[in-house]
PyMOL Python script that loads the backbone (N, CA, C, O; Angstrom):
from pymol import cmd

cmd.read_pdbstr("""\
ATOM      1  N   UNK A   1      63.675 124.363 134.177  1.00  0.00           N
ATOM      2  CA  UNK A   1      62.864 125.471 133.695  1.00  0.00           C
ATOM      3  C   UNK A   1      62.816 125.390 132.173  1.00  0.00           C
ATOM      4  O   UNK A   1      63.817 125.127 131.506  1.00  0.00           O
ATOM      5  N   UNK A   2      61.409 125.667 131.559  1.00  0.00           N
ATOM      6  CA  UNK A   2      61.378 125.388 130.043  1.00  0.00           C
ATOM      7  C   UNK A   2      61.924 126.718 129.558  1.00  0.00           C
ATOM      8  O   UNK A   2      62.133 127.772 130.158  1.00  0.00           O
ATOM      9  N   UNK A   3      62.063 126.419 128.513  1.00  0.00           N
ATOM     10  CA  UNK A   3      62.169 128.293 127.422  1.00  0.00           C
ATOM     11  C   UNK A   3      61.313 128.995 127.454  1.00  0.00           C
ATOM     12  O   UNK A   3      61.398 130.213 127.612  1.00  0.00           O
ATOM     13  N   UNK A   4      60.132 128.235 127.283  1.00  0.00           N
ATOM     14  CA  UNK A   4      58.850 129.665 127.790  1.00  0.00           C
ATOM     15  C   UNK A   4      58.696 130.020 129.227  1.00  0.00           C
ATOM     16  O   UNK A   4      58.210 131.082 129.617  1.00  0.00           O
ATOM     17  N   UNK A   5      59.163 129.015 130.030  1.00  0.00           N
ATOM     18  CA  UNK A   5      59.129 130.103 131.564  1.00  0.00           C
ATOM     19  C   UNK A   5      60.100 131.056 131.972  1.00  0.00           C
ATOM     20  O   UNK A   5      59.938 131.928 132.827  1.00  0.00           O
ATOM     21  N   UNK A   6      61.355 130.779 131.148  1.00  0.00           N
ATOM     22  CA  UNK A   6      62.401 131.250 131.241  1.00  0.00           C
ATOM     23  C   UNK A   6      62.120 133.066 130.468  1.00  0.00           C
ATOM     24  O   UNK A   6      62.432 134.149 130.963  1.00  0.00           O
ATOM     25  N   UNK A   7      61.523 132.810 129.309  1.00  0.00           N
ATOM     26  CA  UNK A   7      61.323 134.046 128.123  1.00  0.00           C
ATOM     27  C   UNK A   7      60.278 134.794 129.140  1.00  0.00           C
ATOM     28  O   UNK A   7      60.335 136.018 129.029  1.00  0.00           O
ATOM     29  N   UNK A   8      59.095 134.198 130.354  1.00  0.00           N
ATOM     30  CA  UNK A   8      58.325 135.126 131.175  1.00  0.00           C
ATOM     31  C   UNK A   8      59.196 135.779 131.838  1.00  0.00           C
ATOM     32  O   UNK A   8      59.633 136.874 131.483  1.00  0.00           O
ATOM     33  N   UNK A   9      59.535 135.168 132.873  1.00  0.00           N
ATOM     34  CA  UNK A   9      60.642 135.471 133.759  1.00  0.00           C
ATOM     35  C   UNK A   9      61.453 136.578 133.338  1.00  0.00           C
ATOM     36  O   UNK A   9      61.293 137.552 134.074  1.00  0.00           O
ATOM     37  N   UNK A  10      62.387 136.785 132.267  1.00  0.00           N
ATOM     38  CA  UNK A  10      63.366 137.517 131.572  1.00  0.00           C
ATOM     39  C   UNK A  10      62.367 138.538 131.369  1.00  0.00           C
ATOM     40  O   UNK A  10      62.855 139.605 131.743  1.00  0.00           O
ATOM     41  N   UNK A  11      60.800 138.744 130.806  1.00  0.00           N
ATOM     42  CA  UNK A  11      60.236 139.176 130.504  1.00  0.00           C
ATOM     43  C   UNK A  11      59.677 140.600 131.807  1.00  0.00           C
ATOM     44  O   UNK A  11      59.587 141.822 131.916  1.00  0.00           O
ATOM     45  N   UNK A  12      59.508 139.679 132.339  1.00  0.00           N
ATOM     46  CA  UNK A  12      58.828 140.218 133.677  1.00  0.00           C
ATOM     47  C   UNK A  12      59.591 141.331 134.053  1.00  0.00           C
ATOM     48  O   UNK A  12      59.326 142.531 133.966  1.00  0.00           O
ATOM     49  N   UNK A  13      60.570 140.755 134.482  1.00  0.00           N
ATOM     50  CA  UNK A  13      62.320 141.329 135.287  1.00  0.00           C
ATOM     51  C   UNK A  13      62.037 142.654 133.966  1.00  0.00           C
ATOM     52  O   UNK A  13      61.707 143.788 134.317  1.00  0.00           O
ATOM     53  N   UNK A  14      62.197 142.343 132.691  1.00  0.00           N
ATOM     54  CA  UNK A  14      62.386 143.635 132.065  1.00  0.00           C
ATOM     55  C   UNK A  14      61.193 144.720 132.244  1.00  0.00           C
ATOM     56  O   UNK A  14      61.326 145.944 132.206  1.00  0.00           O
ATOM     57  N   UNK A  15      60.482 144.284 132.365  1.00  0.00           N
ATOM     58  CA  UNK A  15      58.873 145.669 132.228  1.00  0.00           C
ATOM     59  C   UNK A  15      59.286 145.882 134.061  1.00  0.00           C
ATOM     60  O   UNK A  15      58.900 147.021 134.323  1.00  0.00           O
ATOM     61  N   UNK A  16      59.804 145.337 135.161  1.00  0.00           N
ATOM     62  CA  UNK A  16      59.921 145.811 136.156  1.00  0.00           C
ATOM     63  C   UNK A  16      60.927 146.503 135.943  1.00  0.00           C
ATOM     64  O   UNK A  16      60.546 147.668 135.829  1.00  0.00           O
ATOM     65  N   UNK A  17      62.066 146.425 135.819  1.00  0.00           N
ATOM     66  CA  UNK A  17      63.303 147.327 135.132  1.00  0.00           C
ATOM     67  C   UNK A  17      63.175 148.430 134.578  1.00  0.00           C
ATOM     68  O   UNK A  17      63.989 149.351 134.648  1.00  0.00           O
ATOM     69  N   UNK A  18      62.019 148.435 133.910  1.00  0.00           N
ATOM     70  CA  UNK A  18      62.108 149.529 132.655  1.00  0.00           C
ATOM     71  C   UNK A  18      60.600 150.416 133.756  1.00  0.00           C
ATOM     72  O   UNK A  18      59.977 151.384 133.319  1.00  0.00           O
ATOM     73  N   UNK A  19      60.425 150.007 134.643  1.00  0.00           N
ATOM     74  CA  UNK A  19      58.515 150.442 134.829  1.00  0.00           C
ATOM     75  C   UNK A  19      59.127 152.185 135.631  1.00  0.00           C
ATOM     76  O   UNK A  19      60.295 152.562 135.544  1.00  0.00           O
ATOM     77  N   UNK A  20      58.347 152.744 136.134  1.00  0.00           N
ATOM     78  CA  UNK A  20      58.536 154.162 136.662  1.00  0.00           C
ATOM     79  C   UNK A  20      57.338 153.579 137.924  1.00  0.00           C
ATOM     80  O   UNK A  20      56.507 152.674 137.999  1.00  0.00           O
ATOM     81  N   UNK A  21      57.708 154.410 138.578  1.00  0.00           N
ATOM     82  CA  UNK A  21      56.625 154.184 139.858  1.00  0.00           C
ATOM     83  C   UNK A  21      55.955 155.733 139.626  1.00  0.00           C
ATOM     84  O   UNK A  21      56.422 156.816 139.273  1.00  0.00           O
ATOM     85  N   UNK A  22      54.694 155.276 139.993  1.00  0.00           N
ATOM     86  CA  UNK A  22      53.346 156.766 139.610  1.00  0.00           C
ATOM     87  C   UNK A  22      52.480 156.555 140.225  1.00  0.00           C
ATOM     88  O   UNK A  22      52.444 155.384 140.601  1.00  0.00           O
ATOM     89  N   UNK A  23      51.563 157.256 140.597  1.00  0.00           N
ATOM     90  CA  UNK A  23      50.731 157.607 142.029  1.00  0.00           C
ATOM     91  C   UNK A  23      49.342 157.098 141.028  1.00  0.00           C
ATOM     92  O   UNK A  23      49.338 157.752 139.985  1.00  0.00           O
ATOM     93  N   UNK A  24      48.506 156.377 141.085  1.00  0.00           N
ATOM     94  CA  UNK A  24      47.044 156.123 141.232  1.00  0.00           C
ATOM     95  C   UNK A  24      46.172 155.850 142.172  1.00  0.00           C
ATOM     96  O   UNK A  24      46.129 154.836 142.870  1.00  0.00           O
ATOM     97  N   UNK A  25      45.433 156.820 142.188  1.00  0.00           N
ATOM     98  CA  UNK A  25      44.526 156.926 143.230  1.00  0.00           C
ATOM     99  C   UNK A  25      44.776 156.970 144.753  1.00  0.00           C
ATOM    100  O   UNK A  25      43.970 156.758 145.660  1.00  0.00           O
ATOM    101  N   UNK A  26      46.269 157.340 144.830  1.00  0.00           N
ATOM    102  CA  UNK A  26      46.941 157.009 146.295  1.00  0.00           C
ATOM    103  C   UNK A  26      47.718 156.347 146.036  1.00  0.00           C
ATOM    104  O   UNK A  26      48.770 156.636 146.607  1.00  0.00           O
ATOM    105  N   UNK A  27      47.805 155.024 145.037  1.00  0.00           N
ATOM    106  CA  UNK A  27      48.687 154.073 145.659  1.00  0.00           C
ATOM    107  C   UNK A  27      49.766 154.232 145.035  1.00  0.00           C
ATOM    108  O   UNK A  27      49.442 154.624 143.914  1.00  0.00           O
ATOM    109  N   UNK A  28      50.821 154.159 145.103  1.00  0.00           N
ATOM    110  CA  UNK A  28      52.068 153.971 144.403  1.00  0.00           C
ATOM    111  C   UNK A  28      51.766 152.595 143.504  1.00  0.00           C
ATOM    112  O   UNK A  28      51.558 151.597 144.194  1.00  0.00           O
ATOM    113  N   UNK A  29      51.724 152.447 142.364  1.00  0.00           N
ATOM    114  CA  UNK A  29      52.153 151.786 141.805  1.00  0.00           C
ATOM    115  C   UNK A  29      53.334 151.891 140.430  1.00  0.00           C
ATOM    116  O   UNK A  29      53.689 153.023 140.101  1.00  0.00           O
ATOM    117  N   UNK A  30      54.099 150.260 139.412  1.00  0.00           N
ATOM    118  CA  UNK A  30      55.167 150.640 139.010  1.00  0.00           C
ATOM    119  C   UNK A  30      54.071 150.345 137.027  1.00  0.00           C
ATOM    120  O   UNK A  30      53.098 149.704 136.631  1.00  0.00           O
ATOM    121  N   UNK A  31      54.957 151.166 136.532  1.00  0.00           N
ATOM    122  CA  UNK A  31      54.175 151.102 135.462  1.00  0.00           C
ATOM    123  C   UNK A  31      55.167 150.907 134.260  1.00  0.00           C
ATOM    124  O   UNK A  31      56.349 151.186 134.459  1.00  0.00           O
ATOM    125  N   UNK A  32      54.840 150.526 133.237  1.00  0.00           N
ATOM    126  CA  UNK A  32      55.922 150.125 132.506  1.00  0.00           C
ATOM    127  C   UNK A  32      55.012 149.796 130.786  1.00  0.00           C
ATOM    128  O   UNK A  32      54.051 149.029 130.736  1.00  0.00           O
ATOM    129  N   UNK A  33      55.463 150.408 129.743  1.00  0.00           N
ATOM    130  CA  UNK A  33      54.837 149.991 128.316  1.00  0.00           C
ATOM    131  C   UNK A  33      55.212 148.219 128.004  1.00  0.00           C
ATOM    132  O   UNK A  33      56.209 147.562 128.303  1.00  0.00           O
ATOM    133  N   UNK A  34      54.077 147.876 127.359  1.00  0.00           N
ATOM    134  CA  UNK A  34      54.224 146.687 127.452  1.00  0.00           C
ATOM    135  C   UNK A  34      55.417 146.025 125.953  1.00  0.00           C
ATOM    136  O   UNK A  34      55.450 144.902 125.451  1.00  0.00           O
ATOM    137  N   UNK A  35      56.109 147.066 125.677  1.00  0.00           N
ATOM    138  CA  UNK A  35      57.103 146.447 124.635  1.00  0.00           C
ATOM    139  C   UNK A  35      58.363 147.281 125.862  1.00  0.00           C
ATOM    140  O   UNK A  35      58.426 147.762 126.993  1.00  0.00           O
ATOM    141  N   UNK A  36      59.549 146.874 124.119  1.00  0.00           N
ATOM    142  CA  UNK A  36      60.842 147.506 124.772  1.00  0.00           C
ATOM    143  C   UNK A  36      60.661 149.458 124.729  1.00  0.00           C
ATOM    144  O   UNK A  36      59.767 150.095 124.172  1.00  0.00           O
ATOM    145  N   UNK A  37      61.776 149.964 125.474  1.00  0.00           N
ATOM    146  CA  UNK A  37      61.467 150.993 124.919  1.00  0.00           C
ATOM    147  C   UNK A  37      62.560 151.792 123.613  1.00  0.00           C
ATOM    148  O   UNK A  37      63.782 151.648 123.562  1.00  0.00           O
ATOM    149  N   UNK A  38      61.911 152.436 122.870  1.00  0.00           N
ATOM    150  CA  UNK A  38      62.387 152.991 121.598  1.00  0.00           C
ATOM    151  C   UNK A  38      63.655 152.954 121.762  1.00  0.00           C
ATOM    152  O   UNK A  38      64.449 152.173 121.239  1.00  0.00           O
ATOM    153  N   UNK A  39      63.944 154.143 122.789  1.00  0.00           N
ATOM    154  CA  UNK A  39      65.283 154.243 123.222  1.00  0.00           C
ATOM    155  C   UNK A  39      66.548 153.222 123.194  1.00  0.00           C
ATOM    156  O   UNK A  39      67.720 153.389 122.856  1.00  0.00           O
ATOM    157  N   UNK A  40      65.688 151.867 123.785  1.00  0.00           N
ATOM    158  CA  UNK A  40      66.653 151.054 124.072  1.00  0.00           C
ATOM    159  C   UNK A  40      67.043 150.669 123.000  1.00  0.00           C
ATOM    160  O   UNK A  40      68.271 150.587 122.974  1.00  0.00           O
ATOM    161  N   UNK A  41      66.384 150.292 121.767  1.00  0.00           N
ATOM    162  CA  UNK A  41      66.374 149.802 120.592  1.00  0.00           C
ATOM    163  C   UNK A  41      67.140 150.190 119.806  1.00  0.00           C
ATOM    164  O   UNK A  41      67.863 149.401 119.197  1.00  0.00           O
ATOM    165  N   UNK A  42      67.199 151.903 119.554  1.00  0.00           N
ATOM    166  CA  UNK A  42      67.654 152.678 119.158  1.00  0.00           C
ATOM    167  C   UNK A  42      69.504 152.591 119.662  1.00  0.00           C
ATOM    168  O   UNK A  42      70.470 152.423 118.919  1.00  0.00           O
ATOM    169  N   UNK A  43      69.483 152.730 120.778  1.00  0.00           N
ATOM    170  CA  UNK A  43      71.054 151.968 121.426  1.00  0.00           C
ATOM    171  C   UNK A  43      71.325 151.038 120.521  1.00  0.00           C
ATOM    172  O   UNK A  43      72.015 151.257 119.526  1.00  0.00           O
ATOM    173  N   UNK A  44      70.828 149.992 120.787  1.00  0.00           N
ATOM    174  CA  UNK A  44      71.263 148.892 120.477  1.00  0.00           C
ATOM    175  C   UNK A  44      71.255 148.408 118.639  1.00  0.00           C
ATOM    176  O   UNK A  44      71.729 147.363 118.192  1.00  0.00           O
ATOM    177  N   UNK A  45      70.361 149.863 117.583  1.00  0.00           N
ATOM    178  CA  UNK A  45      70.968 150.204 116.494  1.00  0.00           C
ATOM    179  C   UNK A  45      72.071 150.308 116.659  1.00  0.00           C
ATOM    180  O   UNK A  45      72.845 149.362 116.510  1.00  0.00           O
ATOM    181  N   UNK A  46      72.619 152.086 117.190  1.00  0.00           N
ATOM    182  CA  UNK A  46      73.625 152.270 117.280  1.00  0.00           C
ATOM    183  C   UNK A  46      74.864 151.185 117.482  1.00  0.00           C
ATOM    184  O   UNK A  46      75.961 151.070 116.935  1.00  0.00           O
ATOM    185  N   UNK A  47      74.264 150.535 118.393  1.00  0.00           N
ATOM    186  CA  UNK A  47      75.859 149.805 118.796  1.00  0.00           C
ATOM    187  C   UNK A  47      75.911 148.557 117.928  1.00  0.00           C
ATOM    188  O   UNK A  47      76.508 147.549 118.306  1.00  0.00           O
ATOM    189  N   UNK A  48      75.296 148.630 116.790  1.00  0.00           N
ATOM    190  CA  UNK A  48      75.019 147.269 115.609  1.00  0.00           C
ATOM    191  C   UNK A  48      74.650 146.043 116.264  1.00  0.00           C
ATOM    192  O   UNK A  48      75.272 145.028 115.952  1.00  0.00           O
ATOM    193  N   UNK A  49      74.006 145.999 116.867  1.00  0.00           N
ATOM    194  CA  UNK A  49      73.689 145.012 117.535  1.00  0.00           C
ATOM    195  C   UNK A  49      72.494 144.408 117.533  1.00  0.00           C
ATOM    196  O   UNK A  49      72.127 143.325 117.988  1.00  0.00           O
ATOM    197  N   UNK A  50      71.947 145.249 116.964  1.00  0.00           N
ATOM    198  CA  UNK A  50      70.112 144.623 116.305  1.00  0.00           C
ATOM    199  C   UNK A  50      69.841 145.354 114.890  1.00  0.00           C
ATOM    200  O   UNK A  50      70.843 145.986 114.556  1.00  0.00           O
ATOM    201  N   UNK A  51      68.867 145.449 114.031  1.00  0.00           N
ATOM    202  CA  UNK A  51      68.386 146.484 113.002  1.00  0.00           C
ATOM    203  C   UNK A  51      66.836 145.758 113.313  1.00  0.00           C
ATOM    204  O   UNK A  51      66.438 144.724 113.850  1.00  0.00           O
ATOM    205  N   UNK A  52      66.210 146.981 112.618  1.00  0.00           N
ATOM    206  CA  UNK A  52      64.603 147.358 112.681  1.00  0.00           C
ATOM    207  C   UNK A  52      64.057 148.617 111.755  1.00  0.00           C
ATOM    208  O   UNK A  52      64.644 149.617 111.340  1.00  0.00           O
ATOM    209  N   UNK A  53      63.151 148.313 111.653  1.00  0.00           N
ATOM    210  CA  UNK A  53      62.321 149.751 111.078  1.00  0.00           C
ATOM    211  C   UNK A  53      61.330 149.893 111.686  1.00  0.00           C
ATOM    212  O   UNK A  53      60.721 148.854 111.940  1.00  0.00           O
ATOM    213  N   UNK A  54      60.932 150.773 112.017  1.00  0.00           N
ATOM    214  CA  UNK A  54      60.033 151.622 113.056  1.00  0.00           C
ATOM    215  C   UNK A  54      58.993 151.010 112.337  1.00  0.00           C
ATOM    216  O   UNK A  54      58.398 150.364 113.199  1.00  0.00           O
ATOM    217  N   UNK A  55      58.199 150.763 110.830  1.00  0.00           N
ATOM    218  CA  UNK A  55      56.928 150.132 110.453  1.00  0.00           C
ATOM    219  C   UNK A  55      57.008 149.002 110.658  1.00  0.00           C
ATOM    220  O   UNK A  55      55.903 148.460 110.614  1.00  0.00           O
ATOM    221  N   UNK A  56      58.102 148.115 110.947  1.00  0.00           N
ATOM    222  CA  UNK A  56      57.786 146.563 111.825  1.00  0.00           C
ATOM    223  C   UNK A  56      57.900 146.382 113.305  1.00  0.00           C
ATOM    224  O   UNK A  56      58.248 147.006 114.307  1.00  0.00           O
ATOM    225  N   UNK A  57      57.369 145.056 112.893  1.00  0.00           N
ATOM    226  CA  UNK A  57      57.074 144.483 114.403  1.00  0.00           C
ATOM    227  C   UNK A  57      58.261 143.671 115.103  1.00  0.00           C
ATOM    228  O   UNK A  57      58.176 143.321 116.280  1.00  0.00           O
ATOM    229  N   UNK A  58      59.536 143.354 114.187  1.00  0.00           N
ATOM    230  CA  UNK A  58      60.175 142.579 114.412  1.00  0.00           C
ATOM    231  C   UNK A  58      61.623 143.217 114.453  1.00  0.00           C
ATOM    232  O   UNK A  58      61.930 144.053 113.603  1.00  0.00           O
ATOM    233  N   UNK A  59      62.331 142.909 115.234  1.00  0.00           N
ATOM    234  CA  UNK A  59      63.941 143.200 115.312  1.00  0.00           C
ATOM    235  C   UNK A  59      64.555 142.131 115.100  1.00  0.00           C
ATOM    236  O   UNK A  59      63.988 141.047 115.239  1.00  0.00           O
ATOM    237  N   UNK A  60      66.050 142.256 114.658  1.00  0.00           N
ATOM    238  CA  UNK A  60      66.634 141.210 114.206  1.00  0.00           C
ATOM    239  C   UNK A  60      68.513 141.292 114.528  1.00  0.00           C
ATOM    240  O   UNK A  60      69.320 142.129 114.122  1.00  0.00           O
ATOM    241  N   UNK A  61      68.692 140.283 115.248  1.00  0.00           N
ATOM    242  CA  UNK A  61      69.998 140.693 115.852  1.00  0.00           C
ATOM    243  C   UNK A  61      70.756 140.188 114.628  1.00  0.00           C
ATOM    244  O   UNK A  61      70.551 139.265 113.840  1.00  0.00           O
ATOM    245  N   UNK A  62      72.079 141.486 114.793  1.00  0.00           N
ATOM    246  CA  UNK A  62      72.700 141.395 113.699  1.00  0.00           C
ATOM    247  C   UNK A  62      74.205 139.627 114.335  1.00  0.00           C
ATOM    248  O   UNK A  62      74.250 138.989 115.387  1.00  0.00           O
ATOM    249  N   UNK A  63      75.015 139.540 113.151  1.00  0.00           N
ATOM    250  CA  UNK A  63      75.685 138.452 113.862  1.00  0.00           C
ATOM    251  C   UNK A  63      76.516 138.945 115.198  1.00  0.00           C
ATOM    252  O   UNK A  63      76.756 138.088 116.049  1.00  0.00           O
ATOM    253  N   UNK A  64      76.912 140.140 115.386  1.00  0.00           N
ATOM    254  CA  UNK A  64      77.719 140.802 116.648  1.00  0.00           C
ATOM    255  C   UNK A  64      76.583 140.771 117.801  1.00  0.00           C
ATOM    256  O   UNK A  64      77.023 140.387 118.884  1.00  0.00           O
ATOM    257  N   UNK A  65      75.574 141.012 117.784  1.00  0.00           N
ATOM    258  CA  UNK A  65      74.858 141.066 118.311  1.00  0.00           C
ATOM    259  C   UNK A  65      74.260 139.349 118.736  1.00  0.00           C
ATOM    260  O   UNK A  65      73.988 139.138 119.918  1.00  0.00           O
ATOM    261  N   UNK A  66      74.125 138.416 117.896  1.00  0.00           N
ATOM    262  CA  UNK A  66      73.707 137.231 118.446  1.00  0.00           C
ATOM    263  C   UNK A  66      74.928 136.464 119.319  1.00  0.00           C
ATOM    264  O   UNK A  66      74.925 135.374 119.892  1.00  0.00           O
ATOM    265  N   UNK A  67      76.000 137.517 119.175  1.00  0.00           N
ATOM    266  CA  UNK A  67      77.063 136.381 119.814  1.00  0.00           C
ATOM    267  C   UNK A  67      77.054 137.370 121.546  1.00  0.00           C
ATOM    268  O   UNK A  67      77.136 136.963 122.706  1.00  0.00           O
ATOM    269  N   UNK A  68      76.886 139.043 120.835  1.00  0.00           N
ATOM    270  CA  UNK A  68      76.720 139.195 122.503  1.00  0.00           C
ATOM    271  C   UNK A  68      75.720 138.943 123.444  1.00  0.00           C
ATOM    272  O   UNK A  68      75.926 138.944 124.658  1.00  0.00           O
ATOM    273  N   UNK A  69      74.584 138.715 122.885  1.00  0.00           N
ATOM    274  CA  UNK A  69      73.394 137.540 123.703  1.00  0.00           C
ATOM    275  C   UNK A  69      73.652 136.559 123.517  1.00  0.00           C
ATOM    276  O   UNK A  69      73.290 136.154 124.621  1.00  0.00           O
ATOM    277  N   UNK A  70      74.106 135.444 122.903  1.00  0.00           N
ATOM    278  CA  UNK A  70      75.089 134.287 123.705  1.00  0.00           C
ATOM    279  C   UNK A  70      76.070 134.752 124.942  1.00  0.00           C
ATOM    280  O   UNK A  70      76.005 134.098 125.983  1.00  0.00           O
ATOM    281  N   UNK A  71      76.863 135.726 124.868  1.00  0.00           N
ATOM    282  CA  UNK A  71      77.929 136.078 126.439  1.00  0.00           C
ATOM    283  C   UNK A  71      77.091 136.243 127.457  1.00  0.00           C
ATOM    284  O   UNK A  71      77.357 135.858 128.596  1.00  0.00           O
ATOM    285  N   UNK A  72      75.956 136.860 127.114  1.00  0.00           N
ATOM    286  CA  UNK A  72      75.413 137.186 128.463  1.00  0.00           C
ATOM    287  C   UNK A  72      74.139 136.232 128.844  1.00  0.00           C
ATOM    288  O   UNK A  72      73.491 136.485 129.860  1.00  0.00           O
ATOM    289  N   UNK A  73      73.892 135.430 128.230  1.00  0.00           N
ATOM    290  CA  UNK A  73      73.182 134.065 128.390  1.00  0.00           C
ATOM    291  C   UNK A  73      74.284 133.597 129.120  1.00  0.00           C
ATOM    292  O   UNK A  73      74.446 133.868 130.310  1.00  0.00           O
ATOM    293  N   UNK A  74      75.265 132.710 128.269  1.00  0.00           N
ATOM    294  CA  UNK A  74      75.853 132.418 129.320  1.00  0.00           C
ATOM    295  C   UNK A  74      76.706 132.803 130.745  1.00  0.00           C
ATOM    296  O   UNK A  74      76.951 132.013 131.657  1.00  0.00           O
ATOM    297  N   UNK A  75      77.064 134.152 130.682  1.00  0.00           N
ATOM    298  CA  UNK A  75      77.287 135.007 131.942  1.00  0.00           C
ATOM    299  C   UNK A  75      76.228 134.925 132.824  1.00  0.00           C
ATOM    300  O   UNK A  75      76.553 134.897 134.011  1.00  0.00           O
ATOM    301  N   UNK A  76      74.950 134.875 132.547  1.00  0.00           N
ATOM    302  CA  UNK A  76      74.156 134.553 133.280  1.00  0.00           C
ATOM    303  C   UNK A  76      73.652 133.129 134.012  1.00  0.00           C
ATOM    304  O   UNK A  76      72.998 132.823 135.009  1.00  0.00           O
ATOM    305  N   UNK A  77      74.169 132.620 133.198  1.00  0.00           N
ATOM    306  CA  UNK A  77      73.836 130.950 133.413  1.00  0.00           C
ATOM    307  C   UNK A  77      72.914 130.590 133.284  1.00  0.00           C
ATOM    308  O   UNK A  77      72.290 130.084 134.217  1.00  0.00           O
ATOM    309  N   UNK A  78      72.551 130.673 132.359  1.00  0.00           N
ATOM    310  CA  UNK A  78      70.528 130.943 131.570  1.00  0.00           C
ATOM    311  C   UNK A  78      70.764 129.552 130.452  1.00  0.00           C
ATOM    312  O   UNK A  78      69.704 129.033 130.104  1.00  0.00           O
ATOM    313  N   UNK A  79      71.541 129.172 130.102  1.00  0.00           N
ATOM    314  CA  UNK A  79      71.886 128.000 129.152  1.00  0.00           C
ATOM    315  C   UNK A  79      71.419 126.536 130.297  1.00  0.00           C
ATOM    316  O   UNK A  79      71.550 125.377 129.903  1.00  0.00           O
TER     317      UNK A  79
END
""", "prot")
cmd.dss("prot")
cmd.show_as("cartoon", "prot")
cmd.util.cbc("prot")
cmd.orient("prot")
């Protein structure tokens, strides 16, 4: 599996994770914003583990933070 099928995949799994299920037109479907949500971000300020400013587009893991997405890369076996 390349890195970009891998980054869909991871991708996917998250907007299904994060989606709410809501009624259109009858049908149940799951719905989900197409970024992260604030909230989560905001956590993951808190727990120093990323920084951002709400006028960018970009987050940036701090070094505690790039080593705990290395653990769970490899906890996952995603390496």
């Amino acid at each position: 599996m390349t890195k970009f099928e891998l980054i869909k995949e991871l991708t996917l799994a998250l907007l299904y994770l994060t989606s709410t299920e809501e009624d259109e037109n009858g049908t149940a479907v799951k719905k989900s914003w197409k970024g992260y949500p604030f909230e989560a971000l905001d956590e993951l300020t808190e727990d120093e583990l990323i920084s951002w400013k709400k006028s960018s587009k970009a987050v940036y893991l701090t070094e505690d933070g790039a080593k705990k997405a290395e653990e769970i890369v490899k906890k996952l076996n995603l390496k």
